[in-house]
PDBQT receptor file of N, H, CA, C and O in Angstrom, charges set to zero:
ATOM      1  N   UNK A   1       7.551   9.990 -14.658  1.00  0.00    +0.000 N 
ATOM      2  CA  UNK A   1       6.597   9.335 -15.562  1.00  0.00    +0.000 C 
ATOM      3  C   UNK A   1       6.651   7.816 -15.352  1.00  0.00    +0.000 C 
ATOM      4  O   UNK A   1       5.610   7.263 -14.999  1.00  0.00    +0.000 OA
ATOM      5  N   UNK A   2       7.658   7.154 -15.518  1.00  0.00    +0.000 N 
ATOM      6  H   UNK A   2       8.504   7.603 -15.806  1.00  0.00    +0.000 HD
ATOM      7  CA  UNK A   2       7.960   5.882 -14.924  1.00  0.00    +0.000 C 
ATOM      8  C   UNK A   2       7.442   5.552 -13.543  1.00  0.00    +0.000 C 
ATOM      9  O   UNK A   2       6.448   4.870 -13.291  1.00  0.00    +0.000 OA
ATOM     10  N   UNK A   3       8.172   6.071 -12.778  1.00  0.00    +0.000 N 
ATOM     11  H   UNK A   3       8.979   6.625 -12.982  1.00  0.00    +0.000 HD
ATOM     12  CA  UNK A   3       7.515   5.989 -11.297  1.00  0.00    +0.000 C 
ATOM     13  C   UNK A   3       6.123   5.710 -11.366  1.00  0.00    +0.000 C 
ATOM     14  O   UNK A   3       5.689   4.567 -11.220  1.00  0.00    +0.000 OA
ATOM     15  N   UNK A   4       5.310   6.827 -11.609  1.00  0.00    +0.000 N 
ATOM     16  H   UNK A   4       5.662   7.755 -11.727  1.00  0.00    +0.000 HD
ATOM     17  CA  UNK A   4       4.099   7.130 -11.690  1.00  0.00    +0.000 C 
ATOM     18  C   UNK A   4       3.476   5.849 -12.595  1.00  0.00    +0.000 C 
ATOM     19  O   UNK A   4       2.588   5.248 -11.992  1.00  0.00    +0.000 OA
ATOM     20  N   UNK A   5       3.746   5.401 -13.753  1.00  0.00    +0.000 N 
ATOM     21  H   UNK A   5       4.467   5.890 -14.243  1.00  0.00    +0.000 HD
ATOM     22  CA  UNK A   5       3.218   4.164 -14.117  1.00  0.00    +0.000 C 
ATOM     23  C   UNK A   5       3.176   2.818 -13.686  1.00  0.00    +0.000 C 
ATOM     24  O   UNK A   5       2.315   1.948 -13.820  1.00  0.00    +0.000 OA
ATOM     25  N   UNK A   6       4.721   2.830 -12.928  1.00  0.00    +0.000 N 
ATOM     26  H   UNK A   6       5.420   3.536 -12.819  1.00  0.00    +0.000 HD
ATOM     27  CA  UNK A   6       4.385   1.787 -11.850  1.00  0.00    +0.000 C 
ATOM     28  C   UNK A   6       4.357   2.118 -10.684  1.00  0.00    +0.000 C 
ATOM     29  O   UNK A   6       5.356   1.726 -10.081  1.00  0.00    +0.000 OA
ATOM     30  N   UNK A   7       3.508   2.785  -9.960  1.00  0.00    +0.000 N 
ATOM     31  H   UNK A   7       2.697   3.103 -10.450  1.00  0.00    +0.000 HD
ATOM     32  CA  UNK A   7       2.809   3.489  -8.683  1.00  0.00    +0.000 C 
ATOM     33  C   UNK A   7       1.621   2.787  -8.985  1.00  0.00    +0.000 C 
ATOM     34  O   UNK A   7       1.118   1.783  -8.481  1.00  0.00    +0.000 OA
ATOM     35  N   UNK A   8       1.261   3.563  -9.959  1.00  0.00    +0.000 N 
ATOM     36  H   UNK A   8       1.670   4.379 -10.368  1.00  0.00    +0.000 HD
ATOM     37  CA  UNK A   8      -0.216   3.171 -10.813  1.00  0.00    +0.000 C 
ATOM     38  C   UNK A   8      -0.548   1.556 -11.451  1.00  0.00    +0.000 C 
ATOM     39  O   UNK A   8      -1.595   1.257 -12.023  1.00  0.00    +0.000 OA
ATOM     40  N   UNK A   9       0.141   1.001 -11.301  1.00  0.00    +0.000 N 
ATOM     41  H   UNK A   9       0.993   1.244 -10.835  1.00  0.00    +0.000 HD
ATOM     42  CA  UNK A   9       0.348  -0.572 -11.827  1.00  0.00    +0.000 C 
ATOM     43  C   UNK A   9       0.541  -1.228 -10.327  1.00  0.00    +0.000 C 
ATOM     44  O   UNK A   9      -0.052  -2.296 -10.175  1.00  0.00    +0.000 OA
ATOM     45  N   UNK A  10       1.313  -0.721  -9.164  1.00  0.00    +0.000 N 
ATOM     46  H   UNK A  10       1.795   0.146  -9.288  1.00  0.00    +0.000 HD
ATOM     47  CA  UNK A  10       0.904  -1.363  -7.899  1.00  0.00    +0.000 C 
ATOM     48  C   UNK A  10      -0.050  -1.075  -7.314  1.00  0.00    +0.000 C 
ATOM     49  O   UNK A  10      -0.141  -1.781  -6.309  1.00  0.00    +0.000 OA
ATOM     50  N   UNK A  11      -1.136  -0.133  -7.443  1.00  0.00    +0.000 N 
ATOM     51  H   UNK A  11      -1.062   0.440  -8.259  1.00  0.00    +0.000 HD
ATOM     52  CA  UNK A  11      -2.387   0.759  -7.054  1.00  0.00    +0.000 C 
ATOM     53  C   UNK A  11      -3.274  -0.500  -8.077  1.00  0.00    +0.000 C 
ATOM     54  O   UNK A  11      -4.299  -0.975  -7.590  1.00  0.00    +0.000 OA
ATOM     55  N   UNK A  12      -2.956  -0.830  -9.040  1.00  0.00    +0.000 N 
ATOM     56  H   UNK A  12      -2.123  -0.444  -9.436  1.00  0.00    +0.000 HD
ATOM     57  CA  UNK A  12      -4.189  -1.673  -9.718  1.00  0.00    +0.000 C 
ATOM     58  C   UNK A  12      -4.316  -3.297  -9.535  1.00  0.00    +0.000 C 
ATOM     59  O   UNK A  12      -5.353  -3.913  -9.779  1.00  0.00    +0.000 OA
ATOM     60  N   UNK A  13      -2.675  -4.104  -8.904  1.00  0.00    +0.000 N 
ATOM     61  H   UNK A  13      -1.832  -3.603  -8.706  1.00  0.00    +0.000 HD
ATOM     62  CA  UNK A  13      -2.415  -5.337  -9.160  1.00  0.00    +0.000 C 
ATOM     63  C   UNK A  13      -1.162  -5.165  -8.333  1.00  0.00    +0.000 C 
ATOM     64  O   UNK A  13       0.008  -5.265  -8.703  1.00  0.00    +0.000 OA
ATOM     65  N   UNK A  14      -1.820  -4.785  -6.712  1.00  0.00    +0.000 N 
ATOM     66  H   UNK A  14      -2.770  -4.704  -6.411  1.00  0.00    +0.000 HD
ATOM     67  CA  UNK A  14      -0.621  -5.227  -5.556  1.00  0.00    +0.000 C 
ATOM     68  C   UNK A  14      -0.273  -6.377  -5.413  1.00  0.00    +0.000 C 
ATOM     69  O   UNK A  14      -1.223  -7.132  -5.620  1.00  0.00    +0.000 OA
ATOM     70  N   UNK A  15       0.796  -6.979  -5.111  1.00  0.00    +0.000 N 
ATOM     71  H   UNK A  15       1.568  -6.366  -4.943  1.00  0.00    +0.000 HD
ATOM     72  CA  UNK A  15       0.728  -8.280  -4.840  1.00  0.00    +0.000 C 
ATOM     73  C   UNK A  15       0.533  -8.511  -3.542  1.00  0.00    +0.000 C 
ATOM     74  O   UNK A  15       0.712  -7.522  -2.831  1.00  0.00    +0.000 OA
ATOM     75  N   UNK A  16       0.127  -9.806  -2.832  1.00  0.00    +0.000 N 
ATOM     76  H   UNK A  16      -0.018 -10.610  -3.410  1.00  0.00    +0.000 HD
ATOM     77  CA  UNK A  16      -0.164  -9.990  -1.642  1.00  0.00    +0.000 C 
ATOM     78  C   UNK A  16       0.337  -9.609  -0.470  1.00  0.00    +0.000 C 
ATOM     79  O   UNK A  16      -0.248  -9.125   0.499  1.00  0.00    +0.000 OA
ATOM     80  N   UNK A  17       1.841  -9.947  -0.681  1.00  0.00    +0.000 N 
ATOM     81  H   UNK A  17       2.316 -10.340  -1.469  1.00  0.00    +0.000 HD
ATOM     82  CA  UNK A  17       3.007  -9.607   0.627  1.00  0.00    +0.000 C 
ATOM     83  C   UNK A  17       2.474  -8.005   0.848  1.00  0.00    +0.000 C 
ATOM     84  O   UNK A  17       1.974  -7.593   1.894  1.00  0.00    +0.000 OA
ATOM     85  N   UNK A  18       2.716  -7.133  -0.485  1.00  0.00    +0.000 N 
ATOM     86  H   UNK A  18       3.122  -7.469  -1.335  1.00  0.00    +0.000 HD
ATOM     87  CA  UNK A  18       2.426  -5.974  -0.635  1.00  0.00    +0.000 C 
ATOM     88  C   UNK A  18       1.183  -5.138   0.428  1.00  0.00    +0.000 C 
ATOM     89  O   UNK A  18       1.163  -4.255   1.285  1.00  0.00    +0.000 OA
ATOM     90  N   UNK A  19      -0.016  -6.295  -0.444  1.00  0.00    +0.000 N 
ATOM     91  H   UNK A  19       0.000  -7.013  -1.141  1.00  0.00    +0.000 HD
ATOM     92  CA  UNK A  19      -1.183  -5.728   0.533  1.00  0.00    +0.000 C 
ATOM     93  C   UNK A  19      -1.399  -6.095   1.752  1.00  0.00    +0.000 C 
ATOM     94  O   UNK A  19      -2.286  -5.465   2.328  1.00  0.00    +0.000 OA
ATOM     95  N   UNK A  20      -0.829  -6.981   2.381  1.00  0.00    +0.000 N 
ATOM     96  H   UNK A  20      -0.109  -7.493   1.913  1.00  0.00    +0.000 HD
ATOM     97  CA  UNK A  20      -0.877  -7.113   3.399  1.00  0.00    +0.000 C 
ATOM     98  C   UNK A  20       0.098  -6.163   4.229  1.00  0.00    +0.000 C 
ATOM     99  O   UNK A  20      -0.257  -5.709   5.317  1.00  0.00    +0.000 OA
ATOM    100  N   UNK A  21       1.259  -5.900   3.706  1.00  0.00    +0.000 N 
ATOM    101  H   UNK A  21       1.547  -6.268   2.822  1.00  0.00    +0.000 HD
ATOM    102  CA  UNK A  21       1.932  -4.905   4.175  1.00  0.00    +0.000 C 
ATOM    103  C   UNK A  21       1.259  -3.846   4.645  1.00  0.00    +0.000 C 
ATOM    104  O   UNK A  21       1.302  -3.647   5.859  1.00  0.00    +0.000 OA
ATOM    105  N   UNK A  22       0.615  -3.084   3.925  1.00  0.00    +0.000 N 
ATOM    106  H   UNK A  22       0.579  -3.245   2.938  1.00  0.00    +0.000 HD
ATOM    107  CA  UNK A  22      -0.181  -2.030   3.559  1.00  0.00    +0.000 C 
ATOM    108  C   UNK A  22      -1.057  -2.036   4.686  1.00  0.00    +0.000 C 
ATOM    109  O   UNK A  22      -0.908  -1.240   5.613  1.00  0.00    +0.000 OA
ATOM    110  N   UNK A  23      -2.065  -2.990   4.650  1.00  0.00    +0.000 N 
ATOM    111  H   UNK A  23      -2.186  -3.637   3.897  1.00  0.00    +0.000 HD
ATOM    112  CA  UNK A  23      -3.073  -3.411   5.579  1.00  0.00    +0.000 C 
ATOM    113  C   UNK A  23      -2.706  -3.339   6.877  1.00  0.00    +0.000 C 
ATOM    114  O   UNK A  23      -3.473  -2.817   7.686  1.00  0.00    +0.000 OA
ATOM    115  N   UNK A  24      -1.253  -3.946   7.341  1.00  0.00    +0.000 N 
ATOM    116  H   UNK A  24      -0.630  -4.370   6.684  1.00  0.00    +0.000 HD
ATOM    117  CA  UNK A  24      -0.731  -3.439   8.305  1.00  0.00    +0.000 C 
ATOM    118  C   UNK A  24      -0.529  -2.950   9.285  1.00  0.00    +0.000 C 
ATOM    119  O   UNK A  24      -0.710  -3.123  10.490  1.00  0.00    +0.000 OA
ATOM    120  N   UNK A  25       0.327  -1.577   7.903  1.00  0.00    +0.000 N 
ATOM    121  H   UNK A  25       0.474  -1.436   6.924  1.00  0.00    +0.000 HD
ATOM    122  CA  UNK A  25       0.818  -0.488   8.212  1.00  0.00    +0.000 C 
ATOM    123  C   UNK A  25      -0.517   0.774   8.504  1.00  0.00    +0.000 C 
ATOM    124  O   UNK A  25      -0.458   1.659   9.358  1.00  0.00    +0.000 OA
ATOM    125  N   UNK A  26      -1.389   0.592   7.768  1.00  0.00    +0.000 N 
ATOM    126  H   UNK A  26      -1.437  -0.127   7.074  1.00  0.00    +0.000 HD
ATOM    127  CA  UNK A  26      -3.246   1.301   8.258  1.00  0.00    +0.000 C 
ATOM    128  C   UNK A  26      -3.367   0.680   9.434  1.00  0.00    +0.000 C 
ATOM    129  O   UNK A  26      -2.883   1.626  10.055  1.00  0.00    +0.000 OA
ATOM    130  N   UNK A  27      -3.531   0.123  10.034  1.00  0.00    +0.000 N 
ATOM    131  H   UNK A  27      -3.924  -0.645   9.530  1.00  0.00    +0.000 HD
ATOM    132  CA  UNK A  27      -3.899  -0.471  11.050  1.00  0.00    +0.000 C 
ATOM    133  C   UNK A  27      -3.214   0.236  12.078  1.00  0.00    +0.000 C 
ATOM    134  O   UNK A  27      -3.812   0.890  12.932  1.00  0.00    +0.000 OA
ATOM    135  N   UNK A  28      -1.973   0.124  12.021  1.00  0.00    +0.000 N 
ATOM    136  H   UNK A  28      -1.486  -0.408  11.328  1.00  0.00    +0.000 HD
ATOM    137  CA  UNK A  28      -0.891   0.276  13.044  1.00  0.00    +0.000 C 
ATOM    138  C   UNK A  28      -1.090   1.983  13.137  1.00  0.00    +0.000 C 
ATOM    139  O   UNK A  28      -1.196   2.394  14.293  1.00  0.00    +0.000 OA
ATOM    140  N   UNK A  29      -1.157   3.071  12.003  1.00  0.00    +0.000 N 
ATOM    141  H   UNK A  29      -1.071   2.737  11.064  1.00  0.00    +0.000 HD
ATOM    142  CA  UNK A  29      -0.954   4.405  11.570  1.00  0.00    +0.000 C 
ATOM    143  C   UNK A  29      -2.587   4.415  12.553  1.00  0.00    +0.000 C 
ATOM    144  O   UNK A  29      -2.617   5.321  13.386  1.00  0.00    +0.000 OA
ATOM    145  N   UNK A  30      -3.664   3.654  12.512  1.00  0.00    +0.000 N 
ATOM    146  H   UNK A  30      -3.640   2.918  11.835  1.00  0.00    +0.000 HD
ATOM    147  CA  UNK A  30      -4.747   3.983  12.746  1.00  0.00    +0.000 C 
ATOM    148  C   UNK A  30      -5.023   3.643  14.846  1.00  0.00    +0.000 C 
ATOM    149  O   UNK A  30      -5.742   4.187  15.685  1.00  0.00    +0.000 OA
ATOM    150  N   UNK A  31      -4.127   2.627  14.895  1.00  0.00    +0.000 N 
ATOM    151  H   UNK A  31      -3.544   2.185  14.213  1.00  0.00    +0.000 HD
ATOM    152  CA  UNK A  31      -4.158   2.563  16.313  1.00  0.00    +0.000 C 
ATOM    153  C   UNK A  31      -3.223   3.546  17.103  1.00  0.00    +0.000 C 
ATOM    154  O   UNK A  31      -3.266   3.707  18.323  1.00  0.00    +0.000 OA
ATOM    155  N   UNK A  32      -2.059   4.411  15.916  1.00  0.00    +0.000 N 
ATOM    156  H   UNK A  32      -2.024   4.280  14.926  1.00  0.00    +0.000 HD
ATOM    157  CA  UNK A  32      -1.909   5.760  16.813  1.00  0.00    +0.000 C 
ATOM    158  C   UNK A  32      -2.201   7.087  16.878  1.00  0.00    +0.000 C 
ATOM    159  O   UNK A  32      -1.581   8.054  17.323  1.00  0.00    +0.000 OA
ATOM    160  N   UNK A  33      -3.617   6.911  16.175  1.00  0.00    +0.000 N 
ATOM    161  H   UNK A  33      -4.120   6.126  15.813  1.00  0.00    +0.000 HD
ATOM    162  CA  UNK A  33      -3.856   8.238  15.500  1.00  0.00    +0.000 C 
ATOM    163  C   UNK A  33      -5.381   7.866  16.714  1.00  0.00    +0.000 C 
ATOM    164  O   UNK A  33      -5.966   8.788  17.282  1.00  0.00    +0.000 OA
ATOM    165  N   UNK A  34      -5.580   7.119  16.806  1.00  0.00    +0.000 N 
ATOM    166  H   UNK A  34      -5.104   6.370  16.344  1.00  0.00    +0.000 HD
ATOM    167  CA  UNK A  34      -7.049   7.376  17.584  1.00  0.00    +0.000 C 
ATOM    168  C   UNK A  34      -6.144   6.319  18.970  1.00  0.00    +0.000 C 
ATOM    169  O   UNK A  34      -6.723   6.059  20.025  1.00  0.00    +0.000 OA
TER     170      UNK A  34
């Protein structure tokens, strides 16, 4: 339940380092998938 509320609290108000992380890590998952 915790988890899940802050899952849901970084899903609404990532912080930058975060999304850029993220952004990334899609990128990278996406240049070995195609």
């Amino acid at each position: 339940m915790v988890r899940n509320t802050s899952f849901y609290w970084y899903c609404k108000n990532p912080p930058s380092y975060l999304q850029n992380n993220i952004r990334r890590t899609i990128s990278i998952y996406f240049h070995y998938l195609y």
